[in-house]
N, C-alpha and C positions, 0 to 999 in steps of 0.2 A: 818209847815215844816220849819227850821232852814237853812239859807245857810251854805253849807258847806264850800265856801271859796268865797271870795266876788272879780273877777279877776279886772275888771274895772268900775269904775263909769263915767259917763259923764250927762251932761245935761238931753241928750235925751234918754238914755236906762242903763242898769247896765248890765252887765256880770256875772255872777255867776258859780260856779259850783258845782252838790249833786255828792254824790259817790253812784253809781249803780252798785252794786252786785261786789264790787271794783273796778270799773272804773271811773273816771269823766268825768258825761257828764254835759256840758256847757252851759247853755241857755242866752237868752237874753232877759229881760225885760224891755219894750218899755215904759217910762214915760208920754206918749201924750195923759193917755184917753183910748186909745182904748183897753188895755189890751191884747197886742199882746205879744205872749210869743212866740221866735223862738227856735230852738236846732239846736248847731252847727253840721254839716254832718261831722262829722271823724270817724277815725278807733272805738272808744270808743262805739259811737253811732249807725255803723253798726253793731260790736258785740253782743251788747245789742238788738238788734232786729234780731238777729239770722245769720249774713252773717260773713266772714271772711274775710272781708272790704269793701272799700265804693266803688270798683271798682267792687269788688263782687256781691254789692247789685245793680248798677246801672245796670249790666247788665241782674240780676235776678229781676228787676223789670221792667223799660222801656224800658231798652236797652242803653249802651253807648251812641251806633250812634245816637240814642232819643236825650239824653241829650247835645250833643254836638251840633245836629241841632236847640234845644229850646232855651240854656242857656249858648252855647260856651262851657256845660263842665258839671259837677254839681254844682248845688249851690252850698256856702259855710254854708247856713241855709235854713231850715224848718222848716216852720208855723206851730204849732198845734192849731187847733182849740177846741173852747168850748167844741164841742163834742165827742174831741179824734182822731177826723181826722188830717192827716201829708200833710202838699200841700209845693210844693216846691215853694221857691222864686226866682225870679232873673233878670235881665234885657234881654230882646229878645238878642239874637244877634245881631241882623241887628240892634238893639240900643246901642251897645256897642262900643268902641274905638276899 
């Protein structure tokens, strides 16, 4: 698979983004090893999995209130794992500023 536009590089992860069904969804690949590849949560990436945004989806999946008691809010990324599975990332609340 060929990047389709290459947003930012750094040190520690690249930015990318493929066009999905004409959208750009945006991932981030983690240079450390571990092979973590995240996708940023916006409008692009809720469409692409079926919702008519991300306010949409959070509430048709957890629940807002969910995500605001876990994570102050939704992520701004989600983990895909090896096996296809989506885990949300992000710092507890009660750990955040």
């Amino acid at each position: 698979m060929e990047y389709k536009k290459i947003i930012e590089r750094t040190d520690r992860y690249d930015i990318v983004q493929w066009e999905f069904q004409g959208m750009p969804i945006t991932f981030r690949l983690w240079k450390d090893g571990s092979g973590i590849i995240e996708i940023k949560v916006d409008k692009y990436f809720a469409i692409a999995n079926g919702y008519k945004s991300v306010s949409d989806m959070a509430e048709n999946t957890i629940g807002q209130a969910k995500f605001n008691e876990m994570f102050g809010g939704v992520p701004e990324w989600i983990r895909a794992t090896g096996n296809g599975d989506l885990l949300f990332v992000g710092l507890p609340k009660h750990l955040q500023n």
